[in-house]
mmCIF file of the C-alpha atoms, coordinates in Angstrom:
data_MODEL
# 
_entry.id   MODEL 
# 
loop_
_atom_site.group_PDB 
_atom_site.id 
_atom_site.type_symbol 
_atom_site.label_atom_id 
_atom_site.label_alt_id 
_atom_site.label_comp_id 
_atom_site.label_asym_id 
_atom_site.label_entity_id 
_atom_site.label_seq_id 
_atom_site.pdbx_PDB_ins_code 
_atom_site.Cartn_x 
_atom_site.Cartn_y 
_atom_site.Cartn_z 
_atom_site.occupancy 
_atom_site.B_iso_or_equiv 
_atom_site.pdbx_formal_charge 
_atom_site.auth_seq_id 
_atom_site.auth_comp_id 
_atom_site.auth_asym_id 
_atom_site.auth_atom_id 
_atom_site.pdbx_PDB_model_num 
ATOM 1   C CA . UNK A 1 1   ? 34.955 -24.714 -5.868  1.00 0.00 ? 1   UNK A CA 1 
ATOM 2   C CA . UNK A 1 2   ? 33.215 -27.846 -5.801  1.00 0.00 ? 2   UNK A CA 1 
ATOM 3   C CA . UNK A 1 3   ? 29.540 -28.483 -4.231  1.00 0.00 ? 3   UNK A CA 1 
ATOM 4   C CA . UNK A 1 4   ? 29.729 -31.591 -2.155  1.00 0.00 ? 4   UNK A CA 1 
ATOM 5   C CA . UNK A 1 5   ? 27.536 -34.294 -1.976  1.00 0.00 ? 5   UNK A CA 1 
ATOM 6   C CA . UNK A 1 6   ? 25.560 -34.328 1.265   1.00 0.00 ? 6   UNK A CA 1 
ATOM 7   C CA . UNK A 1 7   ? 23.231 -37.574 2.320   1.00 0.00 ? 7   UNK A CA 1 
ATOM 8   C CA . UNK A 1 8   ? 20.168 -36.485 1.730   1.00 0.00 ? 8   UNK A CA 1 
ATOM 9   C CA . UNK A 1 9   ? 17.503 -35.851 -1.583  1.00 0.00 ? 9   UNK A CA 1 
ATOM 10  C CA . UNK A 1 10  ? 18.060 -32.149 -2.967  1.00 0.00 ? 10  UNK A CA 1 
ATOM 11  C CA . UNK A 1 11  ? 16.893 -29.985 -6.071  1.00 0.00 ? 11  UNK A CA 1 
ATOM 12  C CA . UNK A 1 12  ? 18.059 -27.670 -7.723  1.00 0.00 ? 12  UNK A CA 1 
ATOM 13  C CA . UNK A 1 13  ? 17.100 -25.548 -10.708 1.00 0.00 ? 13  UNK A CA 1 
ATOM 14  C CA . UNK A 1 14  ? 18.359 -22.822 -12.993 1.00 0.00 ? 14  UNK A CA 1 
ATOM 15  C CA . UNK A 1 15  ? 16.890 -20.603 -15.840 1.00 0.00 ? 15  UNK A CA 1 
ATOM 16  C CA . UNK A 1 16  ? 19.874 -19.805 -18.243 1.00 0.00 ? 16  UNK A CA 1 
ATOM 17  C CA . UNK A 1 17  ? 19.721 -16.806 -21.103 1.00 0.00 ? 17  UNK A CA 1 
ATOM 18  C CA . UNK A 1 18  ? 21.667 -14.923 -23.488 1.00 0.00 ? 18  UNK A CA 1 
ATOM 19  C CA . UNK A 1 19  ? 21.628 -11.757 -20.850 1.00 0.00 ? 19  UNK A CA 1 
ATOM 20  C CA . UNK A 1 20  ? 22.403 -11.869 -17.376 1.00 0.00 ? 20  UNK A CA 1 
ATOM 21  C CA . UNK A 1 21  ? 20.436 -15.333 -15.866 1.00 0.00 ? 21  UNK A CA 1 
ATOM 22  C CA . UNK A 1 22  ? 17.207 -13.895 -16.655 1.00 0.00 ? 22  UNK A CA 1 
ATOM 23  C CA . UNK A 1 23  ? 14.529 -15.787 -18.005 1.00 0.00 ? 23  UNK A CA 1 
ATOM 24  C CA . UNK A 1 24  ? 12.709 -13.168 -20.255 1.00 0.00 ? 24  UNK A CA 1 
ATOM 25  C CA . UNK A 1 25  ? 14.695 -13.135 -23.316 1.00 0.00 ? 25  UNK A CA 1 
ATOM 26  C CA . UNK A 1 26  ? 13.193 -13.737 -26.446 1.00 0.00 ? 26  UNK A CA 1 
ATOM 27  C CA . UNK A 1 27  ? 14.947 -16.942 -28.009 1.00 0.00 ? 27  UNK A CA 1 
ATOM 28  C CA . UNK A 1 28  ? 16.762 -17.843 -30.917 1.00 0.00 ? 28  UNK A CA 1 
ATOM 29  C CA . UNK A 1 29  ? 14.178 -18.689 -33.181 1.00 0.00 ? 29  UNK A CA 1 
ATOM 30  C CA . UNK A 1 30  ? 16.281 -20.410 -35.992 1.00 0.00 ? 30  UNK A CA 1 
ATOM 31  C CA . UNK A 1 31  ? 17.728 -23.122 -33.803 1.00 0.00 ? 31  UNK A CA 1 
ATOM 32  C CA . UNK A 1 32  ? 17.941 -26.656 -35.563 1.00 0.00 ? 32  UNK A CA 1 
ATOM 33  C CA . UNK A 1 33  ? 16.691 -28.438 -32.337 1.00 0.00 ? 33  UNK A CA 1 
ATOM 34  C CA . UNK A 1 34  ? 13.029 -26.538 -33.491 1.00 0.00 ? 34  UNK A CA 1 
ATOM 35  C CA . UNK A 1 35  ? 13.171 -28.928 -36.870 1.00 0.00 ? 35  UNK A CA 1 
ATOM 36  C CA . UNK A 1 36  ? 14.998 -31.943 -35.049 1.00 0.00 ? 36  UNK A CA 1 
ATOM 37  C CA . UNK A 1 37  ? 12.127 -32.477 -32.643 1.00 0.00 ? 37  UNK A CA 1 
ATOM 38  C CA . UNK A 1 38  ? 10.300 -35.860 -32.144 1.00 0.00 ? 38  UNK A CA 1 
ATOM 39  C CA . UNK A 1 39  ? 7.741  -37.059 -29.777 1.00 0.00 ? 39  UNK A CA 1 
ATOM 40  C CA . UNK A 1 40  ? 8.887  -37.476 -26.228 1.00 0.00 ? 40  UNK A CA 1 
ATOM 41  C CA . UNK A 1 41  ? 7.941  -41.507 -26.473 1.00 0.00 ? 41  UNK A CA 1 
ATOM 42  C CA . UNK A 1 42  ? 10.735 -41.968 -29.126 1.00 0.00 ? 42  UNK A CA 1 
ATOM 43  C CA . UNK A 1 43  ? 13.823 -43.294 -28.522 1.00 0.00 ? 43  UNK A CA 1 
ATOM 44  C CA . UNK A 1 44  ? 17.423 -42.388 -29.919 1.00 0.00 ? 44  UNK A CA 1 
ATOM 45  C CA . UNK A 1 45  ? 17.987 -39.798 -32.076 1.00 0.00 ? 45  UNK A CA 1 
ATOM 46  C CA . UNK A 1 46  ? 19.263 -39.363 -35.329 1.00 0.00 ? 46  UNK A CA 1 
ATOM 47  C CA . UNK A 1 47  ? 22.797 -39.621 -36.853 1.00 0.00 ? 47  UNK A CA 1 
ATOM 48  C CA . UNK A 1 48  ? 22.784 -36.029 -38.079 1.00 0.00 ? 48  UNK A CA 1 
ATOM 49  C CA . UNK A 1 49  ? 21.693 -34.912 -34.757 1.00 0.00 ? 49  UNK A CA 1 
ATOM 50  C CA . UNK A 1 50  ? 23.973 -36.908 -32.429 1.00 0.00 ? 50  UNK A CA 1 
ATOM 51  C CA . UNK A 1 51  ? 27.055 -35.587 -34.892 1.00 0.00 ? 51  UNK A CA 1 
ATOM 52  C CA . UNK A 1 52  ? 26.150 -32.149 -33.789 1.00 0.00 ? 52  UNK A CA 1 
ATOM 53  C CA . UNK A 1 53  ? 25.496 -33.365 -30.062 1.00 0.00 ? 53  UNK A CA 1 
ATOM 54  C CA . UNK A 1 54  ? 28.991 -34.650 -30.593 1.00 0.00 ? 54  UNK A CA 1 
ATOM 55  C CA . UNK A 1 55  ? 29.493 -36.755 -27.250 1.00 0.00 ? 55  UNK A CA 1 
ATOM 56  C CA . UNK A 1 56  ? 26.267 -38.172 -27.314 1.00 0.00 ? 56  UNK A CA 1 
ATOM 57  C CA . UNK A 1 57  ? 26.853 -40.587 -30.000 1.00 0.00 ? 57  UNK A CA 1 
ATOM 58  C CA . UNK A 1 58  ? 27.384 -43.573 -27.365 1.00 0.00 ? 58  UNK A CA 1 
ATOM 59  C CA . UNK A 1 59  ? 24.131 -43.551 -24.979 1.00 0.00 ? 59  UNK A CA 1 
ATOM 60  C CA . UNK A 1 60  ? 23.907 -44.306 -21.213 1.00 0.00 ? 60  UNK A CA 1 
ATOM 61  C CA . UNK A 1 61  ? 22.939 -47.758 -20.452 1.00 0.00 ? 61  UNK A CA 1 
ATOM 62  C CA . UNK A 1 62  ? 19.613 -48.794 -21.430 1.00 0.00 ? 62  UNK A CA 1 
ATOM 63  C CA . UNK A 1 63  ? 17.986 -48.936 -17.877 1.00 0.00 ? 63  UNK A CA 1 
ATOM 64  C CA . UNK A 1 64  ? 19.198 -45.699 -17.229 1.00 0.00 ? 64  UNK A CA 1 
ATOM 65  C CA . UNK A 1 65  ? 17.932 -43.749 -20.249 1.00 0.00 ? 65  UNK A CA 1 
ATOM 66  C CA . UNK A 1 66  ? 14.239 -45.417 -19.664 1.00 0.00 ? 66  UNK A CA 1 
ATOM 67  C CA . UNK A 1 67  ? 14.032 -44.001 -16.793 1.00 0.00 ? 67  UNK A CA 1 
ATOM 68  C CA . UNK A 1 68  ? 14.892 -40.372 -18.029 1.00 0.00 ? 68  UNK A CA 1 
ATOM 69  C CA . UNK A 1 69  ? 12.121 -41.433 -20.440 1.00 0.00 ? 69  UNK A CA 1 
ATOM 70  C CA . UNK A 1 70  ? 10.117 -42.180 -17.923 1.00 0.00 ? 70  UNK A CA 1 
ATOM 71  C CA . UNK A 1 71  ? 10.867 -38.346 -16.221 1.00 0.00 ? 71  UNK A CA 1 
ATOM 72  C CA . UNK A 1 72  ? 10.019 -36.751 -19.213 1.00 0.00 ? 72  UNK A CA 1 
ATOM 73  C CA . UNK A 1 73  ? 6.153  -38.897 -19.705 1.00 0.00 ? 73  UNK A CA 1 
ATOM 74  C CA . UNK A 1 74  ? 6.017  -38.141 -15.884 1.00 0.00 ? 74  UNK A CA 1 
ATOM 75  C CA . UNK A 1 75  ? 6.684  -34.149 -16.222 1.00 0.00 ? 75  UNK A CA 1 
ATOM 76  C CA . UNK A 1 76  ? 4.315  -34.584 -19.786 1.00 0.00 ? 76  UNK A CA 1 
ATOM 77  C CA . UNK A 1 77  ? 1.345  -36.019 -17.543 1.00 0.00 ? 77  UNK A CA 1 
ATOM 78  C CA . UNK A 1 78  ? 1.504  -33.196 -15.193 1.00 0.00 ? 78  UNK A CA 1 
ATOM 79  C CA . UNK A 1 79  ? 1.458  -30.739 -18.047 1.00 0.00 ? 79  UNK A CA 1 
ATOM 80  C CA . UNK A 1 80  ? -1.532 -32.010 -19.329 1.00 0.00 ? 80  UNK A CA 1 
ATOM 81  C CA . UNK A 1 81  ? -3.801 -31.607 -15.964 1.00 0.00 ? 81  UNK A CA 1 
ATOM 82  C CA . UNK A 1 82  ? -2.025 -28.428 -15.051 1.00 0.00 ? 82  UNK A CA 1 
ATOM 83  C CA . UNK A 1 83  ? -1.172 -27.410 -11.363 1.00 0.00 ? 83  UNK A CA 1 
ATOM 84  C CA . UNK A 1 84  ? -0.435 -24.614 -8.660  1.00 0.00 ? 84  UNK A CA 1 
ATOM 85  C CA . UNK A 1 85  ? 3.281  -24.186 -8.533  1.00 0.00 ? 85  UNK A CA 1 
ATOM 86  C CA . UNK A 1 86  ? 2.509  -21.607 -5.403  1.00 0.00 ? 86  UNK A CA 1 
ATOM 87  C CA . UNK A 1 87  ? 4.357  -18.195 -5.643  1.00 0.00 ? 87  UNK A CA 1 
ATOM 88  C CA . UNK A 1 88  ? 5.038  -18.437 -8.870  1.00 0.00 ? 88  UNK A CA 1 
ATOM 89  C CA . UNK A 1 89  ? 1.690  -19.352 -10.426 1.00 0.00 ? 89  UNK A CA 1 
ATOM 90  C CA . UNK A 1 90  ? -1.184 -21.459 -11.022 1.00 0.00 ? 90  UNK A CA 1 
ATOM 91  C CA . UNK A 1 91  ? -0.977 -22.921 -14.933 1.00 0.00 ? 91  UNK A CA 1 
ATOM 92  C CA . UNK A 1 92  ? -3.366 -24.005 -16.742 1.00 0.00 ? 92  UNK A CA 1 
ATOM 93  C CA . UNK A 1 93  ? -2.769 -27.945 -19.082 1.00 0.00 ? 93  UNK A CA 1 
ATOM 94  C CA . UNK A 1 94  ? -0.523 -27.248 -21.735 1.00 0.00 ? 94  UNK A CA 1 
ATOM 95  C CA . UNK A 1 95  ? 0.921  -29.394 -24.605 1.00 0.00 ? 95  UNK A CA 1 
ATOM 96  C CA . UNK A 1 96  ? 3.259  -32.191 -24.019 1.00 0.00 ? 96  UNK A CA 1 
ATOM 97  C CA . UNK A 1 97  ? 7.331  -31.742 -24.330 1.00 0.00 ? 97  UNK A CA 1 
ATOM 98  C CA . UNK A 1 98  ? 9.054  -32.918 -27.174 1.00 0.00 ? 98  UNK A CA 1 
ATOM 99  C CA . UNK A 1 99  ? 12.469 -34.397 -27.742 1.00 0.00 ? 99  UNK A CA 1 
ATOM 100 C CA . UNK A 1 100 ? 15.008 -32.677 -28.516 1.00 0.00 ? 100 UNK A CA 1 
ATOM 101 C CA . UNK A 1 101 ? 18.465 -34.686 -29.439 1.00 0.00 ? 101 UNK A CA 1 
ATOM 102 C CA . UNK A 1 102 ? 20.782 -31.204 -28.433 1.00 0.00 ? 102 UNK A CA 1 
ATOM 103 C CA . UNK A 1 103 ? 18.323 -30.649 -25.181 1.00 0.00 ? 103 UNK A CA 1 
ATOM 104 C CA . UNK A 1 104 ? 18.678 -34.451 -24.422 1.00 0.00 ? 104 UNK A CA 1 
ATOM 105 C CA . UNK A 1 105 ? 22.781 -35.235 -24.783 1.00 0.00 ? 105 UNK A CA 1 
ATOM 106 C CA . UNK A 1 106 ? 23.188 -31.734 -22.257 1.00 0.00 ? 106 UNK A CA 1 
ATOM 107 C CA . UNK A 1 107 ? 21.155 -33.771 -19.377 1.00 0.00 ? 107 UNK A CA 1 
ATOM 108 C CA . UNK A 1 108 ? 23.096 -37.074 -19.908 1.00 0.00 ? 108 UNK A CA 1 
ATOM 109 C CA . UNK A 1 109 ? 26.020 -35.612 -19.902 1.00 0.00 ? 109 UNK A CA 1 
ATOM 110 C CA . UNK A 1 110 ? 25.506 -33.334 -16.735 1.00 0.00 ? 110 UNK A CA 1 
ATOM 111 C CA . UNK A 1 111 ? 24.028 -35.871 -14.780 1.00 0.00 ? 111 UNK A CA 1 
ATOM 112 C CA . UNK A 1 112 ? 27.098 -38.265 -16.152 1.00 0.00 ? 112 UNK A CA 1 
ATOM 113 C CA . UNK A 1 113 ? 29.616 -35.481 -15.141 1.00 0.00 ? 113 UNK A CA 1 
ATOM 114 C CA . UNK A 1 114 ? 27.652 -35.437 -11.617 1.00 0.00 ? 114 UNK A CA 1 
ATOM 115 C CA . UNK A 1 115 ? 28.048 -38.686 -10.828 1.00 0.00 ? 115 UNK A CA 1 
ATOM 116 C CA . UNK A 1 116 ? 31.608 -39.349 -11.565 1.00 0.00 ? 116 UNK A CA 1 
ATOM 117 C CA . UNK A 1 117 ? 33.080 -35.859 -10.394 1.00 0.00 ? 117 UNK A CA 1 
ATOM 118 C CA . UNK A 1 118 ? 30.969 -35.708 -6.943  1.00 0.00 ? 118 UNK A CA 1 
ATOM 119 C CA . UNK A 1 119 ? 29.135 -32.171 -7.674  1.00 0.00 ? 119 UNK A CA 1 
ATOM 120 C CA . UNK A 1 120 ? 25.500 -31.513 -7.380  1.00 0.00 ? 120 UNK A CA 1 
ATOM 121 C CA . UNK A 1 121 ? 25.315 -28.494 -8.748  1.00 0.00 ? 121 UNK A CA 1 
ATOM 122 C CA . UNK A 1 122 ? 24.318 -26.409 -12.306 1.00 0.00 ? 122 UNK A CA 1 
ATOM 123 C CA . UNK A 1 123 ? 27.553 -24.878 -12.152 1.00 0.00 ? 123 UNK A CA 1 
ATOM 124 C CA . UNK A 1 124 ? 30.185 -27.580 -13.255 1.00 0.00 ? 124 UNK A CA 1 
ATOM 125 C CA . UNK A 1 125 ? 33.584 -27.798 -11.706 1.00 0.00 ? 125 UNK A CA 1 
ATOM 126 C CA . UNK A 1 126 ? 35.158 -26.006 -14.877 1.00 0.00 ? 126 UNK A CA 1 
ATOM 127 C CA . UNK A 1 127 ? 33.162 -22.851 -14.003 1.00 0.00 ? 127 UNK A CA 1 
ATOM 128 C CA . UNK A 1 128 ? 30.209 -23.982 -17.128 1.00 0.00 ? 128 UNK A CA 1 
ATOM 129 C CA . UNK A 1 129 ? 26.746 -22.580 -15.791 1.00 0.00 ? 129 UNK A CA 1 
ATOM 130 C CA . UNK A 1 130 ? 23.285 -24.179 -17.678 1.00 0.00 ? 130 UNK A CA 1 
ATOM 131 C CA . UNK A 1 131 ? 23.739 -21.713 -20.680 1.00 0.00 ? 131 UNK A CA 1 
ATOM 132 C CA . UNK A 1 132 ? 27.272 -22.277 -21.310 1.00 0.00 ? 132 UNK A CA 1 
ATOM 133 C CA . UNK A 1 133 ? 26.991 -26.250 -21.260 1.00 0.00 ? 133 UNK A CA 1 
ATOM 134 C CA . UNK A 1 134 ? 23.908 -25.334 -23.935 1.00 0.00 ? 134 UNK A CA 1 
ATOM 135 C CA . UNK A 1 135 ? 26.032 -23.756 -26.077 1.00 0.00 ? 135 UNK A CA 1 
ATOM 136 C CA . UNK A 1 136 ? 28.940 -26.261 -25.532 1.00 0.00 ? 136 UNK A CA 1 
ATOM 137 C CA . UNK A 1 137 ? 26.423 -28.488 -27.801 1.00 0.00 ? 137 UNK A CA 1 
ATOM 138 C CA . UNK A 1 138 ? 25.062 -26.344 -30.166 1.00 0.00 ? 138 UNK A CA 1 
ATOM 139 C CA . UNK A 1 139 ? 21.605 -25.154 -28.575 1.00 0.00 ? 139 UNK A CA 1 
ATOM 140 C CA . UNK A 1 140 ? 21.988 -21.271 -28.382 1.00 0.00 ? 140 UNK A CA 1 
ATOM 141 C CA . UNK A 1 141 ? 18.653 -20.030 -26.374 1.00 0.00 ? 141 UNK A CA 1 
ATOM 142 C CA . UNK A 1 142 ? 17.408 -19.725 -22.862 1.00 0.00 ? 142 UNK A CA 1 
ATOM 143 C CA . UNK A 1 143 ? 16.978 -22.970 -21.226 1.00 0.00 ? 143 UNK A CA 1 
ATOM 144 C CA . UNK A 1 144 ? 15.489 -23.946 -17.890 1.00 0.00 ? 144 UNK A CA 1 
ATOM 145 C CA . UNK A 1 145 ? 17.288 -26.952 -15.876 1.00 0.00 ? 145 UNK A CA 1 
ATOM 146 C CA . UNK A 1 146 ? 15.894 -28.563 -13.234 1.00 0.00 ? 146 UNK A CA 1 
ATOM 147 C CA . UNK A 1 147 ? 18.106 -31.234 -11.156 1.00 0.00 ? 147 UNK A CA 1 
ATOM 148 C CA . UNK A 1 148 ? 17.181 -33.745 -8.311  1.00 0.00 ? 148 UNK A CA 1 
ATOM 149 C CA . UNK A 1 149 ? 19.184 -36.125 -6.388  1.00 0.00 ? 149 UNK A CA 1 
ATOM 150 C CA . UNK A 1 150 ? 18.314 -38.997 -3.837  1.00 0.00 ? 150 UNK A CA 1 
ATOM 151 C CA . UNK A 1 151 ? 14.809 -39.618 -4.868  1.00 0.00 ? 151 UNK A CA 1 
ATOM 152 C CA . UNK A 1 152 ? 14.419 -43.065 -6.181  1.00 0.00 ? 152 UNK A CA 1 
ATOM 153 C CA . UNK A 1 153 ? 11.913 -43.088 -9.183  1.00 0.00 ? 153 UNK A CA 1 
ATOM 154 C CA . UNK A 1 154 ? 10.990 -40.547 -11.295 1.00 0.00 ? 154 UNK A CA 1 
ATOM 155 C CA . UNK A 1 155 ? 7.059  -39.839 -9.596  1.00 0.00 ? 155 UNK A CA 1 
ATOM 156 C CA . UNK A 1 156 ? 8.944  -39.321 -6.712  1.00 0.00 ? 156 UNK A CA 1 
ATOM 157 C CA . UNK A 1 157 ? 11.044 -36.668 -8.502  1.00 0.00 ? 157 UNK A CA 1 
ATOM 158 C CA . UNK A 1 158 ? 8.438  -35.028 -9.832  1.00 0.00 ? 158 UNK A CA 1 
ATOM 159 C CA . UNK A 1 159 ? 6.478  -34.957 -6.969  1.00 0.00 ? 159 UNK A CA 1 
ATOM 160 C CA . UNK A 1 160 ? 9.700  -32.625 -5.379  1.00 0.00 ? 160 UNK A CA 1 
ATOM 161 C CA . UNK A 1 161 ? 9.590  -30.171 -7.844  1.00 0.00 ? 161 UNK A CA 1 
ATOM 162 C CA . UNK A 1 162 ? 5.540  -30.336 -7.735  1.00 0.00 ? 162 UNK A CA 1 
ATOM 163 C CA . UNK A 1 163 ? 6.617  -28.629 -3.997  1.00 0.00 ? 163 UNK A CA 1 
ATOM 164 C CA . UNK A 1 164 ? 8.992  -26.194 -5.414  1.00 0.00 ? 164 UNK A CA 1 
ATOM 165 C CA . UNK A 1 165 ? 7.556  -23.605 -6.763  1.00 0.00 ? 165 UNK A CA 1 
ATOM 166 C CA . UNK A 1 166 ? 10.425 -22.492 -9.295  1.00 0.00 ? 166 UNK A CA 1 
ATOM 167 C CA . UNK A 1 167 ? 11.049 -25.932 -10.121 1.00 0.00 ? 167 UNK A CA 1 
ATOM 168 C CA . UNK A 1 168 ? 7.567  -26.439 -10.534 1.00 0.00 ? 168 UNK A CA 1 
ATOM 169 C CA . UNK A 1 169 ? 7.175  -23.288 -12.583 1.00 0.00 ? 169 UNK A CA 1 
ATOM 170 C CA . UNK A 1 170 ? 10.110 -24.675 -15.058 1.00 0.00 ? 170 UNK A CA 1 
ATOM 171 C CA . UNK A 1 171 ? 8.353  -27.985 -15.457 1.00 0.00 ? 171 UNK A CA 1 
ATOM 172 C CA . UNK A 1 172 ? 4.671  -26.378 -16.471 1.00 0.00 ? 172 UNK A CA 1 
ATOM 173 C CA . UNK A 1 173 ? 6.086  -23.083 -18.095 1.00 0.00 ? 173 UNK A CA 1 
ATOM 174 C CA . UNK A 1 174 ? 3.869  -23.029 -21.091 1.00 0.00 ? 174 UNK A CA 1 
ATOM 175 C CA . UNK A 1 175 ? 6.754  -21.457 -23.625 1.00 0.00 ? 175 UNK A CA 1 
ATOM 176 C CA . UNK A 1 176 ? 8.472  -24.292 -23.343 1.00 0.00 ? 176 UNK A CA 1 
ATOM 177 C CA . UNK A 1 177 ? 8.355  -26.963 -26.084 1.00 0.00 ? 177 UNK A CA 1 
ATOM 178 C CA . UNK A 1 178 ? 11.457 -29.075 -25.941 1.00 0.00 ? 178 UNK A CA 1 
ATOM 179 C CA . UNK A 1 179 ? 13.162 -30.802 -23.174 1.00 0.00 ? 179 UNK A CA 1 
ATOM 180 C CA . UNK A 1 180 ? 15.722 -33.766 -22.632 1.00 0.00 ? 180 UNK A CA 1 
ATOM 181 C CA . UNK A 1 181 ? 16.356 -35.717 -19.290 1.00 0.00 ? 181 UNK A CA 1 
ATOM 182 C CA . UNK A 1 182 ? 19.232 -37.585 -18.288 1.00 0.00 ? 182 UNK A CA 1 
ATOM 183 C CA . UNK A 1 183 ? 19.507 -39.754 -15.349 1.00 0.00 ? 183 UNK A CA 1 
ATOM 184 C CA . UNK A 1 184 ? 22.859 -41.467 -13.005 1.00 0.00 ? 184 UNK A CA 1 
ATOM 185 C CA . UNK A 1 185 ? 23.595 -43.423 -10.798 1.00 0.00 ? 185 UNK A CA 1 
ATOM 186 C CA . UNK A 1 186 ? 26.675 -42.764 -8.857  1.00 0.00 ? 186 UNK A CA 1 
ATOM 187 C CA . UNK A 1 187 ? 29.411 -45.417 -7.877  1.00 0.00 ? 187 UNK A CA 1 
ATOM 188 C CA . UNK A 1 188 ? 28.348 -44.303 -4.251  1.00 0.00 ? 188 UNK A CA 1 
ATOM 189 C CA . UNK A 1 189 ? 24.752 -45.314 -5.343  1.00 0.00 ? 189 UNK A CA 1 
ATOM 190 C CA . UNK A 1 190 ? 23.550 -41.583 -5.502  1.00 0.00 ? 190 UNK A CA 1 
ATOM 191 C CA . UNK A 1 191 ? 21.300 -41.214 -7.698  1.00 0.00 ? 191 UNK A CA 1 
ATOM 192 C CA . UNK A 1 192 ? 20.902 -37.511 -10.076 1.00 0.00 ? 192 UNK A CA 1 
ATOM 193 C CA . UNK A 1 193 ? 18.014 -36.551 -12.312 1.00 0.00 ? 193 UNK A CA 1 
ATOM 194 C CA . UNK A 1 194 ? 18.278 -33.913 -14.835 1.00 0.00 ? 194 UNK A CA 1 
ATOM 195 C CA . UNK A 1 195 ? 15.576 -32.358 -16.748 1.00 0.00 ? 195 UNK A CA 1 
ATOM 196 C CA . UNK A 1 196 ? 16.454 -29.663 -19.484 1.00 0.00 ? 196 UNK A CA 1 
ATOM 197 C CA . UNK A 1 197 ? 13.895 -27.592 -21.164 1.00 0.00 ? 197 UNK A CA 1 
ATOM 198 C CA . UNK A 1 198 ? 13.658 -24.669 -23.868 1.00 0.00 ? 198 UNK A CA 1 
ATOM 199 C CA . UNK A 1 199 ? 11.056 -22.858 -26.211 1.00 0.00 ? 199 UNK A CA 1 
ATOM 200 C CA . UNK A 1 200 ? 10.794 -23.809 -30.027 1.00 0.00 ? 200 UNK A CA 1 
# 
């Protein structure tokens, strides 16, 4: 059943596996995105790596994928001073997230499928949970997901999940390496942030 959008700014976030939703499960550690990775200021992606993100090849409009760029360099500048994410820990600076192509096409094309099908939710109206839609595009590990919707630029964003402790957690989690953002505007004028992120 679908999750209806309700008028006011809400997060959610998810930790996907290969067993059972957990988030302790040692990854893959021959996936392709660990060799296709480039620096989180870079745009596009290459040819090879949009063919395997297959419906990625056409990108969202240009204003819209700056300011998932802009998300990412946001979440990045918080890595690097570190915070207290509360219940779930205090953690220390770590290095910066990189791009990865498969990591970036799954955000666009959740927060896409968000925006035009009404849902604010990791769970898509076909049933496809965070690790499913992973796979649906090649990336085979445990990912973390973080989404957002309502807030209006991506500090203020960021500054949500900085309150959430599990989101927070998923931002600063120092396994992580890779991560991809994608960011819509509805035809309602809702706007939905989505911020994926996996280890090497």
């Amino acid at each position: 059943m679908r999750t209806p959008l309700i008028p006011a700014a809400l997060l959610l976030f998810a930790v996907g596996s290969v067993a059972c939703g957990r988030d302790d499960v040692d990854p893959v550690r021959t996936h392709p995105a660990a060799r296709a990775e480039r620096p989180a200021d870079a745009n596009g992606a290459s040819a090879q790596a949009d063919a395997r993100a297959g419906g990625c090849r056409a990108r969202p409009p240009p204003a819209e994928v700056a300011l998932a760029q802009a998300l990412v360099d946001r979440v990045n500048r918080v890595r690097a001073a570190g915070a207290d994410c509360g219940r779930t820990g205090r953690f220390a600076a770590s290095a910066p997230l990189l791009q990865s192509p498969e990591l970036r096409c799954m955000a666009e094309l959740q927060s896409a499928d968000m925006a035009e099908r009404g849902f604010f939710s990791h769970v898509n109206p076909d049933g496809h949970d965070v690790q499913r839609r992973a796979a649906a595009i090649g990336f085979r590990r445990a990912v973390g997901e973080n989404l957002a919707w309502g807030q209006t630029s991506p500090d203020h964003v960021v500054v949500a999940w900085l309150r959430s402790p599990d989101h927070c957690k998923t931002m600063l989690r120092p396994d992580y390496a890779l991560t991809g953002a994608g960011y819509r505007r509805s035809a309602a004028g809702r706007t939905l942030w989505v911020q994926v992120s996996a280890p090497r």
